[in-house]
Rosetta silent file (secondary structure, phi, psi, omega in degrees, C-alpha in Angstrom):
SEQUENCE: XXXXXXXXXXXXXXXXXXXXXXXXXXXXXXXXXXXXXXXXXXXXXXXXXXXXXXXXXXXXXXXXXXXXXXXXXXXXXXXXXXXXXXXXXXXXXXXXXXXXXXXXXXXXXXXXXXXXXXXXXXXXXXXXXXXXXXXXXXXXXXXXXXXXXXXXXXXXXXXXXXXXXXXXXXXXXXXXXXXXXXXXXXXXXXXXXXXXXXXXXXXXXXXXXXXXXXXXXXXXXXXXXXXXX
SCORE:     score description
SCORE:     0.000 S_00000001
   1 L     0.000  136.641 -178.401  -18.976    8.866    4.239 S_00000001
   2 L   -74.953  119.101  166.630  -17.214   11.078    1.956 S_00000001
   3 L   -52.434  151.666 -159.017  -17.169   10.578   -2.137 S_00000001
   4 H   -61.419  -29.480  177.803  -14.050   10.109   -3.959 S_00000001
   5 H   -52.644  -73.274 -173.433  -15.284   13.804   -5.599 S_00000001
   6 H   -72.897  -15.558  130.034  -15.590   15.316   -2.350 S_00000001
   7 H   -25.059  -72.642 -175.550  -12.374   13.742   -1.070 S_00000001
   8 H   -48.820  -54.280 -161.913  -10.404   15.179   -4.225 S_00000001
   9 H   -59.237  -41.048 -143.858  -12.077   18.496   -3.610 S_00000001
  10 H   -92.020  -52.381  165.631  -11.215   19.041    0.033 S_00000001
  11 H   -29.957  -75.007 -176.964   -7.732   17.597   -0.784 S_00000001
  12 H   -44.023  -79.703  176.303   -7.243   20.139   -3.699 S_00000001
  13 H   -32.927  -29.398  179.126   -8.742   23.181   -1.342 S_00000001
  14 H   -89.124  -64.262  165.711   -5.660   22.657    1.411 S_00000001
  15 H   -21.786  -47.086 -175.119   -3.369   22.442   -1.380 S_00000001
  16 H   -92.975  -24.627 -176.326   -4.352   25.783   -3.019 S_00000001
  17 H   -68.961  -65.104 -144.499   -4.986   27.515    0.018 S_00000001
  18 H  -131.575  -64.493  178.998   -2.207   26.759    2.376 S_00000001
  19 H   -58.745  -72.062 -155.447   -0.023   23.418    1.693 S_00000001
  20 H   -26.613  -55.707 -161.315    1.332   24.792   -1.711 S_00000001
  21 H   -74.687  -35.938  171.685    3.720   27.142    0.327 S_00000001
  22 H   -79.993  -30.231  172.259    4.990   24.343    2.448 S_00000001
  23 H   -79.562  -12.032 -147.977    5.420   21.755   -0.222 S_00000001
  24 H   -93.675  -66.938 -173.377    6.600   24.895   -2.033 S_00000001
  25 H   -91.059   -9.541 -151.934    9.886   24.974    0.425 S_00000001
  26 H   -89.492  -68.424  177.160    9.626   21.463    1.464 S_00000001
  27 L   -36.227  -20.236 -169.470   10.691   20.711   -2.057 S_00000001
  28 L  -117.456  143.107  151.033   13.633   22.996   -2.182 S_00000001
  29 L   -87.188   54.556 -168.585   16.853   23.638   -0.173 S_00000001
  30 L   -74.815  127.426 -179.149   15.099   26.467    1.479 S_00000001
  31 L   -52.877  156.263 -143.206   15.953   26.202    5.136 S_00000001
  32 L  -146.412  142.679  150.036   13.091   24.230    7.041 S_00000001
  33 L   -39.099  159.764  151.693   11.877   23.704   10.705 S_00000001
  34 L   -48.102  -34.635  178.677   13.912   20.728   12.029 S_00000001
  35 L   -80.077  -34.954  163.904   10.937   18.115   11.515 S_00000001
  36 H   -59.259  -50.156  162.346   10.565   19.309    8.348 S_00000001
  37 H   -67.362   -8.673  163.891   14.003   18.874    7.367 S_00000001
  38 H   -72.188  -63.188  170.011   13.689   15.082    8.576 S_00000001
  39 H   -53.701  -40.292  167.732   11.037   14.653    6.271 S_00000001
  40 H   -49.721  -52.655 -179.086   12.389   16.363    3.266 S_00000001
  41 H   -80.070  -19.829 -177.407   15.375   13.367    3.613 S_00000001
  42 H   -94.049  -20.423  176.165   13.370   10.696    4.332 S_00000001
  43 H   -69.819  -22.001  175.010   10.832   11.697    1.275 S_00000001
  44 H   -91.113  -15.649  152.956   14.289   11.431   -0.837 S_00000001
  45 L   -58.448 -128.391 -174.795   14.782    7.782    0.555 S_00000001
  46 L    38.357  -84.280 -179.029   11.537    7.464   -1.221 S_00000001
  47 H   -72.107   -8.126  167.870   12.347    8.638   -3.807 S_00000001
  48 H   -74.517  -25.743  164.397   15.648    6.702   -4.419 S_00000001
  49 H   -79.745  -20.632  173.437   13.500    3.495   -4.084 S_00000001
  50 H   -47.175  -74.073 -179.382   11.297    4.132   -6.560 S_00000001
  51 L   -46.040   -6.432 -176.676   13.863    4.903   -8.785 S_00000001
  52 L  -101.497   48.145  173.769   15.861    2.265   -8.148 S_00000001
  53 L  -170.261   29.396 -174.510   12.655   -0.104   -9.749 S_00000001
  54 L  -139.915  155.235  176.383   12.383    2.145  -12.649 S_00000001
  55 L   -96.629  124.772 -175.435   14.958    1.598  -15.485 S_00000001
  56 L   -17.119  -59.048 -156.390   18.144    3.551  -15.874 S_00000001
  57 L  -118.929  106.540  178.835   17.204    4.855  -19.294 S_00000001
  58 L   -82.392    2.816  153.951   13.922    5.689  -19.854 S_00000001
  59 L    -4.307   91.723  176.608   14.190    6.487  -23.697 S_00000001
  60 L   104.143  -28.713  178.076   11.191    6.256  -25.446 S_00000001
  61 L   -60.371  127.979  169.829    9.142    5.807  -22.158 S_00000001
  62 E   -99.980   99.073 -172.026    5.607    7.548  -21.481 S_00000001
  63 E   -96.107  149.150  179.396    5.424    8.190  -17.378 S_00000001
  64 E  -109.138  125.052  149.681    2.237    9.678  -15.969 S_00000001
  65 E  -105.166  135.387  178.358    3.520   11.099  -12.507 S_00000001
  66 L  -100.828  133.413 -169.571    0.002   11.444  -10.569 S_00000001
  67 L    70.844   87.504  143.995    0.351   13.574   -7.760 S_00000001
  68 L  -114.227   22.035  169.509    3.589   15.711   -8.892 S_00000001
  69 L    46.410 -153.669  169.215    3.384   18.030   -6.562 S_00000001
  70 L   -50.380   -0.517  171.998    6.296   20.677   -7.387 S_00000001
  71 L    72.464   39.004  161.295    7.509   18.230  -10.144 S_00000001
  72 H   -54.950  -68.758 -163.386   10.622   16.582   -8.151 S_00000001
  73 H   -59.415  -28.813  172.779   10.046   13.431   -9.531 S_00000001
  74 H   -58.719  -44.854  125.941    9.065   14.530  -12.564 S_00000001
  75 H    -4.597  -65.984  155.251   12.370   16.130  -13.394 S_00000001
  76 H   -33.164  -69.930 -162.810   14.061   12.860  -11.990 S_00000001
  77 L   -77.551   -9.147 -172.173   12.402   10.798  -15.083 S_00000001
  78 L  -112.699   18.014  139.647   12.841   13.340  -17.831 S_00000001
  79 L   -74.462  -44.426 -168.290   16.590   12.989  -16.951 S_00000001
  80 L   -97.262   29.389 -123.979   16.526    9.633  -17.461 S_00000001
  81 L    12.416    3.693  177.582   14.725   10.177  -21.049 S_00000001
  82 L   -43.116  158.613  159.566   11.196    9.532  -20.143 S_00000001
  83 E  -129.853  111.126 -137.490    8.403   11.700  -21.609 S_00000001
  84 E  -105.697  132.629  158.931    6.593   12.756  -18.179 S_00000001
  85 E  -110.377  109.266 -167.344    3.156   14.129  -18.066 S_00000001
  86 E   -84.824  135.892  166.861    3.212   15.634  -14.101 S_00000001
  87 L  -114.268  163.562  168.468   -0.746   15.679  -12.949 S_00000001
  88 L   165.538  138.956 -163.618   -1.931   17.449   -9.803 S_00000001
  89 L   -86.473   10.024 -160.447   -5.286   18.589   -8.452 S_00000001
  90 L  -107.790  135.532  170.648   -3.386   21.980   -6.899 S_00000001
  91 H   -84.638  -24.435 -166.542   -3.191   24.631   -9.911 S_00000001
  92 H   -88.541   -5.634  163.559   -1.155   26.173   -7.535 S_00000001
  93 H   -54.955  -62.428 -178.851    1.703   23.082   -7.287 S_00000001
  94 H   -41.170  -63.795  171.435    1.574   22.833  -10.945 S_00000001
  95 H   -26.720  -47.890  175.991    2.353   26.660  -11.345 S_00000001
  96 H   -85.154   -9.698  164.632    5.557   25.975   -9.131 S_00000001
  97 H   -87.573  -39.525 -167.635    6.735   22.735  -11.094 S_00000001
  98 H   -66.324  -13.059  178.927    6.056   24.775  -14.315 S_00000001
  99 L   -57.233  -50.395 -161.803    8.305   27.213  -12.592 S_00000001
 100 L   -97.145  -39.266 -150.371   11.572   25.111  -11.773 S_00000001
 101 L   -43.144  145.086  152.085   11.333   23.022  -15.424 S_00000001
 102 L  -100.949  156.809 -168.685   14.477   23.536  -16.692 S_00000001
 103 L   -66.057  -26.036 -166.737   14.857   24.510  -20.409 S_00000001
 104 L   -60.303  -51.027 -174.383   16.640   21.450  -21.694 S_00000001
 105 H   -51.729  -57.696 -150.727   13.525   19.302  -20.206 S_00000001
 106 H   -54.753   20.080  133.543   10.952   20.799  -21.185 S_00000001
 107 H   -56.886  -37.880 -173.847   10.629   18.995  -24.674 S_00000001
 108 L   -77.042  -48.615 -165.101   10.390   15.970  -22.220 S_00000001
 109 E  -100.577  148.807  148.722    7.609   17.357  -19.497 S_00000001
 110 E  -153.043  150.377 -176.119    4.102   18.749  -19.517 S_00000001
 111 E  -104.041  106.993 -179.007    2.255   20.050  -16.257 S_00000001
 112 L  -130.908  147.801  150.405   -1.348   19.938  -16.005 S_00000001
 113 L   -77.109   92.617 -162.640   -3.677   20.450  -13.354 S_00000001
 114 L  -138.887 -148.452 -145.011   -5.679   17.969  -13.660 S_00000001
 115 L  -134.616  164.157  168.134   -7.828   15.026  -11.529 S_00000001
 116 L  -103.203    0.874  172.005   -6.175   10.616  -11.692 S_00000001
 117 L   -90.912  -27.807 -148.365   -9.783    9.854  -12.335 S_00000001
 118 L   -95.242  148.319 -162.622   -9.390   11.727  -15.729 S_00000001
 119 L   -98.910  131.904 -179.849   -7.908    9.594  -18.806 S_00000001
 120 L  -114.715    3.521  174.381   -4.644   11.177  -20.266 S_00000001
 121 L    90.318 -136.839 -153.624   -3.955    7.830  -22.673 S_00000001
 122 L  -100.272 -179.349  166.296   -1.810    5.031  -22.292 S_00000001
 123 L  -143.070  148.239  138.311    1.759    4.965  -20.224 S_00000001
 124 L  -108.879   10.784  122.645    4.023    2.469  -19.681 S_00000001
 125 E  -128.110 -177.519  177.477    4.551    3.488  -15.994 S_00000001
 126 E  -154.941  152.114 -138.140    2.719    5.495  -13.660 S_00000001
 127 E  -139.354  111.346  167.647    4.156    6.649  -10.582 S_00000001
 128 E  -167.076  100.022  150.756    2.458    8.036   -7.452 S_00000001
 129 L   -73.048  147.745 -171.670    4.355    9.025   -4.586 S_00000001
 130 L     9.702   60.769  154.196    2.552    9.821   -1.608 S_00000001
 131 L  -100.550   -0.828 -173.699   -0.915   10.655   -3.888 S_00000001
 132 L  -119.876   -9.130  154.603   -2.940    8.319   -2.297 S_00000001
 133 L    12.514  -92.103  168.141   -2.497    9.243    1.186 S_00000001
 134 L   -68.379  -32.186  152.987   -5.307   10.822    2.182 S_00000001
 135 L   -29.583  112.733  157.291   -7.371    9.077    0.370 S_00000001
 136 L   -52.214  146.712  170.852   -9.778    5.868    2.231 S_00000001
 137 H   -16.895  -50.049 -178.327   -9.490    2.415    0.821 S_00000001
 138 H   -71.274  -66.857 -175.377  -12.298    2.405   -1.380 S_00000001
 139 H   -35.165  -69.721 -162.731  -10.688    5.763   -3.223 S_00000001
 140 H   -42.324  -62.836  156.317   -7.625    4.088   -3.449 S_00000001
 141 H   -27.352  -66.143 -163.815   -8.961    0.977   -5.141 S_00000001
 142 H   -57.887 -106.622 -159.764  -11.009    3.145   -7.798 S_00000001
 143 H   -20.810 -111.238  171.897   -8.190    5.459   -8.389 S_00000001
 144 H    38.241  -82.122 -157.840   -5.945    2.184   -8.666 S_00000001
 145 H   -64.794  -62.099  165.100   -8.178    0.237  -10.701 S_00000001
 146 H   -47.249  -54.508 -161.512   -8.915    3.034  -13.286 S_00000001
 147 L   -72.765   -4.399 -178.270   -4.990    4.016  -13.799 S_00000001
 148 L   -67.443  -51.131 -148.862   -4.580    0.209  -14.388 S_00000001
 149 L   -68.297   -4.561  173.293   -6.807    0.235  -17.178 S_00000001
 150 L  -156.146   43.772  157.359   -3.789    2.312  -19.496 S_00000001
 151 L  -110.388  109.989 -143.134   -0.744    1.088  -17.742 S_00000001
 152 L   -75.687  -65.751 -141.751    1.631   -0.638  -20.477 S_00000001
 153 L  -109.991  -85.499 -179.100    4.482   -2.059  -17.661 S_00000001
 154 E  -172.230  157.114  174.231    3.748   -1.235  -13.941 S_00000001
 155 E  -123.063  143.530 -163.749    2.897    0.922  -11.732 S_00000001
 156 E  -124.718  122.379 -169.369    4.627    2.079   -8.178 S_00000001
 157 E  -151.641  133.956 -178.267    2.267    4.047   -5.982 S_00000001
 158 E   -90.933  158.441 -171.424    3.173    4.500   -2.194 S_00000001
 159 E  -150.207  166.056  179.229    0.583    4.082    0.846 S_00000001
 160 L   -96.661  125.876 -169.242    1.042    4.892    4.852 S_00000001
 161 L   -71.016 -179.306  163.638    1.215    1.507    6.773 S_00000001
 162 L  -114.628  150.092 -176.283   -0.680    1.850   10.137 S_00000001
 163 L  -141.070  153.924  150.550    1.535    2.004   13.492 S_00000001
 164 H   -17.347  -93.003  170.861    0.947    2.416   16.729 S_00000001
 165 H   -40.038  -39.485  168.733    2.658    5.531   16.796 S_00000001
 166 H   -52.427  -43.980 -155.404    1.071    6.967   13.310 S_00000001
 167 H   -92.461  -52.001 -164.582   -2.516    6.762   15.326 S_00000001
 168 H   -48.605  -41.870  153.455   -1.142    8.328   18.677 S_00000001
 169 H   -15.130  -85.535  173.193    0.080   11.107   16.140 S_00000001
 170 H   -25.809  -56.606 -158.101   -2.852   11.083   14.323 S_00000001
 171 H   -79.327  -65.810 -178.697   -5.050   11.910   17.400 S_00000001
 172 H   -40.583  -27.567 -157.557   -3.108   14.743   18.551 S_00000001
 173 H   -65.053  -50.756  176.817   -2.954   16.582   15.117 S_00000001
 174 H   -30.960  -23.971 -155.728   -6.738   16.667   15.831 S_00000001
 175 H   -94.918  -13.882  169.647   -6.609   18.432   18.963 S_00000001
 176 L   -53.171  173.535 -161.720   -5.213   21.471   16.277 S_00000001
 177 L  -105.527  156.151 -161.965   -7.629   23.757   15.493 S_00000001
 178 H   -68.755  -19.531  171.530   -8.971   22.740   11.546 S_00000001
 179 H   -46.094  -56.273  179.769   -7.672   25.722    9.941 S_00000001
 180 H   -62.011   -9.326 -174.271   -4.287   24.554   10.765 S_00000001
 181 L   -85.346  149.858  147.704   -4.846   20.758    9.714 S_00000001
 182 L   -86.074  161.044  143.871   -4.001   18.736    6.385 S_00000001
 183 L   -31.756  122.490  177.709   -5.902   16.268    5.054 S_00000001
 184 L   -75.844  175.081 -148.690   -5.852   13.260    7.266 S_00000001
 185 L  -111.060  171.024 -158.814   -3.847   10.401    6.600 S_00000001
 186 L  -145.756   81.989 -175.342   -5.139    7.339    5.752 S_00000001
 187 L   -99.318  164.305 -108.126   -3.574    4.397    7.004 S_00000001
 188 L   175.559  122.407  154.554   -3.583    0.984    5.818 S_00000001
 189 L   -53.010   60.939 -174.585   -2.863   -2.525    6.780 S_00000001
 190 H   -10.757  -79.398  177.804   -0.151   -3.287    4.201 S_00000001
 191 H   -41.464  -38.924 -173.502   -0.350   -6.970    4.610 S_00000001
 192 H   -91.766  -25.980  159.113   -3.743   -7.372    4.994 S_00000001
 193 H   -33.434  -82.998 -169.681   -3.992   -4.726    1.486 S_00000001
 194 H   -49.046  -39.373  177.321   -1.954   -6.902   -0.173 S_00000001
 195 H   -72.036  -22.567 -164.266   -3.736  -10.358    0.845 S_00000001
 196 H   -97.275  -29.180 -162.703   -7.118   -8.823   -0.060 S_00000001
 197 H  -127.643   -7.983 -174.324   -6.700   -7.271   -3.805 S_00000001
 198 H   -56.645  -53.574 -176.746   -3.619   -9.332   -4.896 S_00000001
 199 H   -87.743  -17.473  172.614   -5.971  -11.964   -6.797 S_00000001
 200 H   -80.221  -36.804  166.712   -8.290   -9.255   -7.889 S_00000001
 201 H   -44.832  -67.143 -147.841   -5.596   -7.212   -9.902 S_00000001
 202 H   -58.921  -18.794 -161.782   -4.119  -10.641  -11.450 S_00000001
 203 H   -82.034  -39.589  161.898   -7.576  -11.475  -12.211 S_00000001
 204 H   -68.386  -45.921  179.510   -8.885   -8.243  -13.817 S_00000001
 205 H  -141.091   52.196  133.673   -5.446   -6.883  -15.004 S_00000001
 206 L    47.788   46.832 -171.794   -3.453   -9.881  -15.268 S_00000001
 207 L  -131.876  173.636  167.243   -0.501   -7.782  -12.662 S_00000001
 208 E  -127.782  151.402  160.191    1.071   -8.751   -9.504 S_00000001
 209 E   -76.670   77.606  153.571    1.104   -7.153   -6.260 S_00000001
 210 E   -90.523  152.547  149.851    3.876   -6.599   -4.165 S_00000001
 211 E   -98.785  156.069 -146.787    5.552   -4.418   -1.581 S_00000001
 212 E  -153.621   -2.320  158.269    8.738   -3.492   -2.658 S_00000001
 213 E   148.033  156.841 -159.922   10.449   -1.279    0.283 S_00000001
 214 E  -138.135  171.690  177.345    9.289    0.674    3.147 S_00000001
 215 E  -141.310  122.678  161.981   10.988    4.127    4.751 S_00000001
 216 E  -123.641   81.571  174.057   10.100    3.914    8.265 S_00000001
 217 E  -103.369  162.096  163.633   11.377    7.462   10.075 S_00000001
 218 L   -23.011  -72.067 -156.160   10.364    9.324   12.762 S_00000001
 219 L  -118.643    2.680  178.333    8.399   11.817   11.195 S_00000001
 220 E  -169.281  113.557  169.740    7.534   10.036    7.711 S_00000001
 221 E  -116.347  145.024 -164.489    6.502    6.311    7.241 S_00000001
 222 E  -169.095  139.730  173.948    5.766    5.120    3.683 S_00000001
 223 E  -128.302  145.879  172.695    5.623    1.585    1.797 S_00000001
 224 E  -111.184  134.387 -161.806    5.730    1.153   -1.893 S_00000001
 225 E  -130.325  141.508  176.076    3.685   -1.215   -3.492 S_00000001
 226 E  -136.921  127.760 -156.264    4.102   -2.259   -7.105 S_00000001
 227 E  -104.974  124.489 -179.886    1.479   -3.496   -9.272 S_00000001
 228 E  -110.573  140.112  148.444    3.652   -5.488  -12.680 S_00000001
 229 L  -115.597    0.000    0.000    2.641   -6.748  -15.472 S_00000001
């Protein structure tokens, strides 16, 4: 079984290699395959729910986004007045959020390529869409459990439910040859998630658990989970 280090690393390595340039256009309204262009809208349902469980005016607010990819979301919160610090283990994502900042933000933003194991100081929220993905359970937890430990308010971090259909999925993309593969997905019994770690957050970090809204498309399934304090 793989360590959360060599997880991160392998992760990181598709990212700089290959994935940049598709999250690169994914991210943009650069014309797309069709499946691609499914996802790109249902990843903005996503991103409408977050935000709609984040507060209009974020004035005065310190957000960690973990996992900001090209720095949509990031962008999003330093709109709303937040002061964002976008993480990501791809130097070459970061490069392409530091790219798009616009100048009026950028008193508001910083970009770093950096690791969610690594301590960047306190927040009061912390935000990570689809960063925990790929990740196995046990990652997820750690990673969790650490970013807990200097989260003021709550945190909203999305996970892939398991379906039927996600594993039939799943098993073809294998039959690809590995050059051509992402990081596999990592999917997760919401329900049974939630019943299992619910009393260990409250107990350890005094938070609650919940899910809090799901996007179930074709071609992109995602749940949002929100840990409060």
């Amino acid at each position: 079984m793989r360590t959360y280090s060599q997880n991160r690393d392998r992760i990181a390595e598709y990212f700089n290699k290959t994935g940049f340039r598709a999250w690169e256009a994914l991210t943009t309204e650069t014309p797309v395959s069709k499946i691609r262009s499914k996802v790109r809208q249902s990843r903005e349902k996503m991103r409408r729910k977050i935000l709609l469980n984040l507060p209009n005016d974020l004035s005065g607010k310190r957000i960690l986004d973990a996992g900001c990819g090209a720095g949509q979301f990031s962008i999003e919160l330093a709109k709303r007045g937040a002061n964002v610090l976008g993480i990501d283990i791809s130097a070459n994502l970061i490069e392409i959020a530091k790219k798009r900042l616009p100048d009026n933000l950028k008193k508001n933003i910083e970009f770093l390529t950096s690791d969610m194991m690594q301590c960047h100081g306190n927040f009061d929220f912390v935000i990570l869409m689809d960063s925990l993905i790929h990740y196995p359970e046990k990652d997820t937890i750690i990673i969790l459990e650490n970013l807990l430990q200097n989260t003021n308010e709550k945190m909203l971090f999305t996970l892939v439910p398991s379906t039927l259909i996600l594993s039939l999925k799943l098993k073809v993309g294998r039959l690809f040859p590995k050059s051509d593969r992402s990081p596999t997905l990592s999917p997760l019994n919401i329900e049974t998630f939630i019943k299992e770690y619910k009393n260990k957050f409250d107990k350890e970090f005094g938070v609650s658990l919940a899910s809090i809204g799901k996007v179930n498309d074709l071609f992109y399934t995602s749940e949002v989970l929100e840990l409060k304090k």
